[in-house]
Wavefront OBJ file of the C-alpha trace (Angstrom):
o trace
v 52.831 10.014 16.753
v 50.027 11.415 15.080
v 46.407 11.039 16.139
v 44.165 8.566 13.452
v 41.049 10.723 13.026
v 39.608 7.840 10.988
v 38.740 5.998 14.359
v 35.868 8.300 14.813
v 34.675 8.903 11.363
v 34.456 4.948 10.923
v 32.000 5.106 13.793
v 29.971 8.105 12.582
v 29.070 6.851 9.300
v 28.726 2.985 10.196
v 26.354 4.985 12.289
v 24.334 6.586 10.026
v 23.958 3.862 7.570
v 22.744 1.749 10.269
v 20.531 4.373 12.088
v 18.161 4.653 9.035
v 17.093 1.152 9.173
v 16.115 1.937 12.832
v 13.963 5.367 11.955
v 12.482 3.264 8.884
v 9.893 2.170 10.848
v 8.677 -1.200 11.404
v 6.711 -2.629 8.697
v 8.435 -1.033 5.981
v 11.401 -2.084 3.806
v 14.690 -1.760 5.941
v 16.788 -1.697 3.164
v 18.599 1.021 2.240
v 21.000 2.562 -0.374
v 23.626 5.149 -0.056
v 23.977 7.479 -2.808
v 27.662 9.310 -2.773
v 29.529 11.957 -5.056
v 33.328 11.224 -5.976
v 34.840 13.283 -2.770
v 32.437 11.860 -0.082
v 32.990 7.898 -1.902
v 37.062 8.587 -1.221
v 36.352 9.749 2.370
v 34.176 6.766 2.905
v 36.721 4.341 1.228
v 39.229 5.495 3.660
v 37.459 4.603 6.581
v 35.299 1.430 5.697
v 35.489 -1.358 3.656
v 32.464 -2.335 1.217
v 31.389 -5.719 3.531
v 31.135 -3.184 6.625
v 28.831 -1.045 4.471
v 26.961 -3.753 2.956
v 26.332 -5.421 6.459
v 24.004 -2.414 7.221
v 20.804 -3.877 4.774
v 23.123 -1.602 2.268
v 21.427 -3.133 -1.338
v 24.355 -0.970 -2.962
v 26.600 1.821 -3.076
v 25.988 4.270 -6.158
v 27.592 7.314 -7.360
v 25.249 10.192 -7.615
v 27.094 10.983 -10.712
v 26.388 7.898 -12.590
v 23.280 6.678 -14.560
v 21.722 4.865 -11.053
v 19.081 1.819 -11.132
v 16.189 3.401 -9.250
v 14.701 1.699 -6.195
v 11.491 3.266 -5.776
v 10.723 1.488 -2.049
v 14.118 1.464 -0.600
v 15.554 4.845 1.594
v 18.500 6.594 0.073
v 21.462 7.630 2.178
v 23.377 10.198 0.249
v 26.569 11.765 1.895
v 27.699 14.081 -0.210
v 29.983 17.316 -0.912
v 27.713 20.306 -0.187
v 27.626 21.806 -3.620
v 25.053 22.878 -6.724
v 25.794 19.869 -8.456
v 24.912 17.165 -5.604
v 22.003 19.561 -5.088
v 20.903 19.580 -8.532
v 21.209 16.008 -8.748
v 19.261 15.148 -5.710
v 16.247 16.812 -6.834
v 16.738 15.425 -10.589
v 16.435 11.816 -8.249
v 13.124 12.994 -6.766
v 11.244 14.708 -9.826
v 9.271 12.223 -11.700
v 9.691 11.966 -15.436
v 7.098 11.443 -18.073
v 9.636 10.111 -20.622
v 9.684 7.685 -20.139
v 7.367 7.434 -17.056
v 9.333 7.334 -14.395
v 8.640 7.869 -10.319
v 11.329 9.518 -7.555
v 14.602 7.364 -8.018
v 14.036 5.527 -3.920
v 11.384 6.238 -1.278
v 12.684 8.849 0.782
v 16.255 10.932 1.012
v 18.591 10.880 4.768
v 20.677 13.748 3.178
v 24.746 13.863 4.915
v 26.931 16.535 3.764
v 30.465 16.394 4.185
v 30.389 20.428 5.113
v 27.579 23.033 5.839
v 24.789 23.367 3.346
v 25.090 26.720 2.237
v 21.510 28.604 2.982
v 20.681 29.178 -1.275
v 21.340 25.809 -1.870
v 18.975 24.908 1.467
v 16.514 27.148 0.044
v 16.450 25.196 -3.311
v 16.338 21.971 -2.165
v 13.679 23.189 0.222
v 11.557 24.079 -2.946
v 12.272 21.229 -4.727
v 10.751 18.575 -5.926
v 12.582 16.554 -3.571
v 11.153 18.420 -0.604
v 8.624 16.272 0.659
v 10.802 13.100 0.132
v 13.418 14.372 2.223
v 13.692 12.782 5.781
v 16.702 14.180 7.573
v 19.630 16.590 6.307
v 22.491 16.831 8.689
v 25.856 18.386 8.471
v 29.128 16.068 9.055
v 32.196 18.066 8.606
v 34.434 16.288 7.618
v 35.444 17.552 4.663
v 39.130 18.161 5.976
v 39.829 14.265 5.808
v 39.693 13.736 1.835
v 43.667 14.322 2.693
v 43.706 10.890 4.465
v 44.265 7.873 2.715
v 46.088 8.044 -0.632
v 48.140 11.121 -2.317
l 1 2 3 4 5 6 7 8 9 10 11 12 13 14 15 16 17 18 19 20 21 22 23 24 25 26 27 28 29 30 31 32 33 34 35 36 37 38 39 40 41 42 43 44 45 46 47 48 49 50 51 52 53 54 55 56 57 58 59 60 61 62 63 64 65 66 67 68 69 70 71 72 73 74 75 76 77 78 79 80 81 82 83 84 85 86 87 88 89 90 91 92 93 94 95 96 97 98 99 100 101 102 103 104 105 106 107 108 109 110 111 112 113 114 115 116 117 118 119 120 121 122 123 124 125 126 127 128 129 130 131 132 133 134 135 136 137 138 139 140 141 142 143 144 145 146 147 148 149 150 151
């Protein structure tokens, strides 16, 4: 019988999404979003439902690769695969626009990567734009479950 690794992963990102609200701070808007690329959204999926997400002041679940509503006062959780194009997106989410006029994408950024962060793509994202927004990065590893689920 095989051990269900999806036990612990359920806990460790129900976790997350509900630790935010805590770290928020009181006062502020607990709401939150999380922000995911197509990998980290099937890793996710396999271990929580939407309702479970949503019942964690989630406002909504967005794809990092799609054309996103911004929420300018609301905390983003992104958990995403540790590569140049979540980077690159990130900071595009953080770097205001002047056409049309536009402000950072959500208030701050609790960044999750499915692997380690490679140390160039640290040190962009540390210059950045996004920089200052940035609350918390952490490292999941859990990249080795995108095999669970469906194949």
């Amino acid at each position: 019988m095989k051990a269900d690794c999806r036990v612990p992963i359920f806990y460790l990102l129900l976790g997350i999404i509900s630790a935010i609200g805590q770290t928020v701070g009181a006062g502020t808007n607990q709401w939150r979003v999380v922000v995911v690329d197509q990998p980290s959204l099937k890793i996710i999926s396999t271990v929580l439902k939407m309702p479970a997400i949503l019942e964690q002041n989630v406002l909504a679940v967005q794809l990092i690769t799609k054309n996103r509503q911004p929420y300018p006062d609301v905390d983003a959780v992104y958990v995403l695969v540790p590569c140049a194009e979540s980077i690159a997106h990130v900071i595009d989410d953080f770097t205001p626009t002047s056409d049309p006029p536009l402000r950072a994408k959500y208030a701050h950024a609790h960044l999750y990567f499915t692997g380690a962060l490679s140390d160039p793509l640290f040190s962009k994202l540390s210059a950045s734009a996004a920089a200052p927004y940035i609350k918390g990065i952490a490292e999941l590893y859990i990249e080795y479950n995108r095999k669970l689920g469906h194949h």
